[in-house]
C-alpha positions in Angstrom: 129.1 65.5 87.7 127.1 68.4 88.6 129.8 71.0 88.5 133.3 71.1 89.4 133.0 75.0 91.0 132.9 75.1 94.6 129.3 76.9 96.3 128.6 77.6 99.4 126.1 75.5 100.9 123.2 75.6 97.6 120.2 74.0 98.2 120.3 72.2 94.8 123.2 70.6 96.1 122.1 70.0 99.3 119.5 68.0 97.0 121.4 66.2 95.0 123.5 64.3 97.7 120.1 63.6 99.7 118.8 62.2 96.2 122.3 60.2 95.8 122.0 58.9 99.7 118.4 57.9 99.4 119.2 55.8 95.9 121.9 54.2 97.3 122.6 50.9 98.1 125.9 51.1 100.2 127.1 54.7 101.3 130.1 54.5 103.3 131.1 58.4 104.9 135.2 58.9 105.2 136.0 61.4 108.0 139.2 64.0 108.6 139.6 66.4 111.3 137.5 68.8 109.9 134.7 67.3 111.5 135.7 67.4 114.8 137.0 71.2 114.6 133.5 72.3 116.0 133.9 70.2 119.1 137.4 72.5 119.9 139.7 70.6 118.6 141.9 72.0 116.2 142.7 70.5 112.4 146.4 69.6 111.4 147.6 72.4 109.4 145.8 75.5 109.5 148.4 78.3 109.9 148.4 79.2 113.3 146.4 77.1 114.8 146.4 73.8 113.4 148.1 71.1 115.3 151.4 71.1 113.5 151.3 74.6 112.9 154.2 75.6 115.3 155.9 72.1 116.0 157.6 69.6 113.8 155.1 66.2 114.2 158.2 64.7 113.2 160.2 65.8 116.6 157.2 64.9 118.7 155.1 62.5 117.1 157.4 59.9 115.6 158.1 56.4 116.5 161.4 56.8 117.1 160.7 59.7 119.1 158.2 57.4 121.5 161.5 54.7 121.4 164.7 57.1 121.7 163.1 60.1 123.8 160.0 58.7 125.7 159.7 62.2 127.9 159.4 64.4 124.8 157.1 62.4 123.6 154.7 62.2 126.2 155.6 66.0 127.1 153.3 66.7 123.7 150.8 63.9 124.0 150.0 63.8 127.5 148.8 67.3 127.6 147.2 66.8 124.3 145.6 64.0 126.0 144.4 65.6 128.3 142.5 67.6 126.4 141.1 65.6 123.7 139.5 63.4 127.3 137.3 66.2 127.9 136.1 67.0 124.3 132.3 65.8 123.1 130.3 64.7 119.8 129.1 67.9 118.1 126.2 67.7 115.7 128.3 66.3 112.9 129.1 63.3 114.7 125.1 63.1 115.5 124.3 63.3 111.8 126.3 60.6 110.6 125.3 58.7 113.6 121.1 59.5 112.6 122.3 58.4 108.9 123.2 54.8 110.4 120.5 54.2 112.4 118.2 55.3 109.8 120.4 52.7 107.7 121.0 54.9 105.3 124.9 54.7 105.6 126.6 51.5 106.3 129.5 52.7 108.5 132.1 55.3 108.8 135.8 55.5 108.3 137.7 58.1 110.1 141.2 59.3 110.4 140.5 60.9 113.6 141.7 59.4 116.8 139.2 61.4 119.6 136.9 58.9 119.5 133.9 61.2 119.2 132.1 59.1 116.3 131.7 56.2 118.9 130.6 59.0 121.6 128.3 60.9 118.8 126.7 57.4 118.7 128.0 56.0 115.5 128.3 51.9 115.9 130.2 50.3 112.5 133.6 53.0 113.2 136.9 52.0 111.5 139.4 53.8 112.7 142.6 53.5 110.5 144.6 55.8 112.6 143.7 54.2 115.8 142.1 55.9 119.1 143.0 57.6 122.1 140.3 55.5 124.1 143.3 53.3 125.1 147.0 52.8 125.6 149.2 49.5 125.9 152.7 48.3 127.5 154.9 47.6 124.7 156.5 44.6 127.0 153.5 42.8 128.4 150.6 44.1 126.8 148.3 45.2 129.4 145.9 47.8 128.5 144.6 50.7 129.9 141.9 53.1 129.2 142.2 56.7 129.0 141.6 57.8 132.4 144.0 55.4 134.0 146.8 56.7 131.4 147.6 59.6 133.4 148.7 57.5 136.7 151.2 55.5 134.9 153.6 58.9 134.7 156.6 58.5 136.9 159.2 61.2 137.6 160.5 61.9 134.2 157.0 62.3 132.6 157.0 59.0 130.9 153.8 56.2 131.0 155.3 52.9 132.4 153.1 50.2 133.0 151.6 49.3 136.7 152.4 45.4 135.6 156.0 45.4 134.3 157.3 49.0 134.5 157.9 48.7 130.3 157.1 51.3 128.1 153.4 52.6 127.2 152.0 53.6 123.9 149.1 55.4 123.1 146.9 52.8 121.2 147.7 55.5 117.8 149.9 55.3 114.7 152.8 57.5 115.0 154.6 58.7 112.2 156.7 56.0 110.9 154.4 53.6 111.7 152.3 51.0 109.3 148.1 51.5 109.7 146.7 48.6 111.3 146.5 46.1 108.0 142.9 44.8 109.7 141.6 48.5 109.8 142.7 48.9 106.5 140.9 45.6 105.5 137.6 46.7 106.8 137.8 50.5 105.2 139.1 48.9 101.9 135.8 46.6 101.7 133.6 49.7 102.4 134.7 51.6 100.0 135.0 48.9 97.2 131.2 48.2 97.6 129.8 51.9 98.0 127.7 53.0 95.5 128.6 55.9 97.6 131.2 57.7 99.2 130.9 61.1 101.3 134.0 62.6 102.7 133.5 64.9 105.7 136.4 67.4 107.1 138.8 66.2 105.0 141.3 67.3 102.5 142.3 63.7 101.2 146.1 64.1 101.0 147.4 61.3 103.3 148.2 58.3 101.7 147.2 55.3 101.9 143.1 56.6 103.4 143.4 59.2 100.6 143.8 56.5 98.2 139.6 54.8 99.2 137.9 57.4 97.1 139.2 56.6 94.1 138.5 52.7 94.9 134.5 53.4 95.3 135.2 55.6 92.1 136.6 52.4 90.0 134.0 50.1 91.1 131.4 52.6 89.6 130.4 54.5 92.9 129.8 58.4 93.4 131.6 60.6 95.3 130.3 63.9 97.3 132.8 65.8 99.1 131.5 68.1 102.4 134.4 70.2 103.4 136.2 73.6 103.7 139.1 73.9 100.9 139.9 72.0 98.2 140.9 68.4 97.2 142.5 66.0 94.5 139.1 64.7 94.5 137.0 67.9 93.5 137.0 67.0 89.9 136.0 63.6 90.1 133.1 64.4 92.6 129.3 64.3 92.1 128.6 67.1 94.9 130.6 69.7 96.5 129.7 71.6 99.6 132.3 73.7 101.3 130.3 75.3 104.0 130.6 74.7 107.9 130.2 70.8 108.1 127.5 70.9 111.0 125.5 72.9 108.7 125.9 71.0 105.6 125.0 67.5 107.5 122.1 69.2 109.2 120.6 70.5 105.8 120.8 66.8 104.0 119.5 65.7 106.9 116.8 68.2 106.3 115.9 66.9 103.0 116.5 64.0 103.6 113.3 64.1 106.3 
């Protein structure tokens, strides 16, 4: 390991993951919501302003919630929504999306639901936490894509389906909900054949995605860690860059060129 004290954005490290991506023969990058923050949309739990940092996720955001309470529910998702619809790919997303076409990383693994790695132009996307691209009646099982969600809202602020009237879900896991067991299929095989793993925007604390780092870490792969604060992982990682993820991507994509 190259050193287990945090810099801000040093060239040598800069180096050294460019060197580690260009020798390997599997990189696989894991994603958090730190890469999205430059696009506008906030992270989870910075005071303030993160996402849960003035409501319970557990009131709003909870299965049982979307089952017992449908109009709470949808009175914090539908706005949130809303606004998520209108948000873009910022250069992060672009970088990881160059890295892939360049084939120099075989896919990405997100916890993010915006969708932006798909609109930033990234192809082999796993999405463990699902997206907001669509939502589904729990009855029948029609589908519909974002911008048809917002027509399904009847007088109580609640999605009903246009085929059956039953409930709609937004195509997400809630708390209290199992990931998708063929999402986590696809990310486990990524990470257990990287020779490389580099986690973007995220502090690798929620179980079970926290828990693919240290599976590319048993099978003999690296680690590199690109993101703002610290996490379980630091120790165990080959390179460490804490500065603003746009510029970090754009500088290994620098050497890297």
């Amino acid at each position: 390991m190259s050193s287990q004290t945090r810099h801000i954005g040093p060239s040598a490290e800069v180096l050294r993951l460019a060197e580690l991506i260009q020798a390997s023969e599997s990189t696989v990058v894991l994603t958090g919501a730190g890469v999205s923050v430059p696009s506008g949309i906030p992270d989870f739990r910075t005071p303030e302003t993160g996402l849960w940092a003035n409501v319970d996720p557990m009131e709003v955001a909870h299965i049982d919630v979307f089952e017992r309470d449908p109009a709470r529910f949808w009175s914090y998702y539908r706005p949130r929504f809303q606004s998520l619809g209108d948000k873009r790919p910022n250069a992060a997303h672009e970088a990881l999306a160059d890295l892939e076409r360049r084939g120099l990383i075989e896919g990405v693994i997100t916890q993010n639901i915006d969708r932006l790695h798909r609109a930033g132009g990234s192809r082999n996307v796993v999405e463990v936490h699902g997206s907001i691209e669509t939502s589904s009646c729990t009855r029948c099982g029609a589908v519909f894509e974002l911008d048809q969600v917002d027509a399904l809202f009847d007088g109580d602020g609640v999605a009903v389906c246009s085929s059956c009237g039953g409930p709609v879900k937004p195509d997400v896991v809630l708390f209290g909900e199992l990931l998708s067991e063929s999402a986590m299929v696809r990310a486990r095989s990524l990470a257990e054949r990287a020779e490389l793993m580099i986690c973007v925007g995220s502090s690798l604390a929620v179980y079970p995605v926290a828990g693919l780092p240290q599976l590319t870490l048993e099978r003999g792969g690296r680690l590199a860690i690109v993101t703002k604060g610290v996490t379980p992982y630091d120790g165990d990682a080959e390179v460490l860059l804490d500065g603003e993820v746009v510029d970090e991507l754009a500088a290994v994509l620098a050497a890297l060129t």
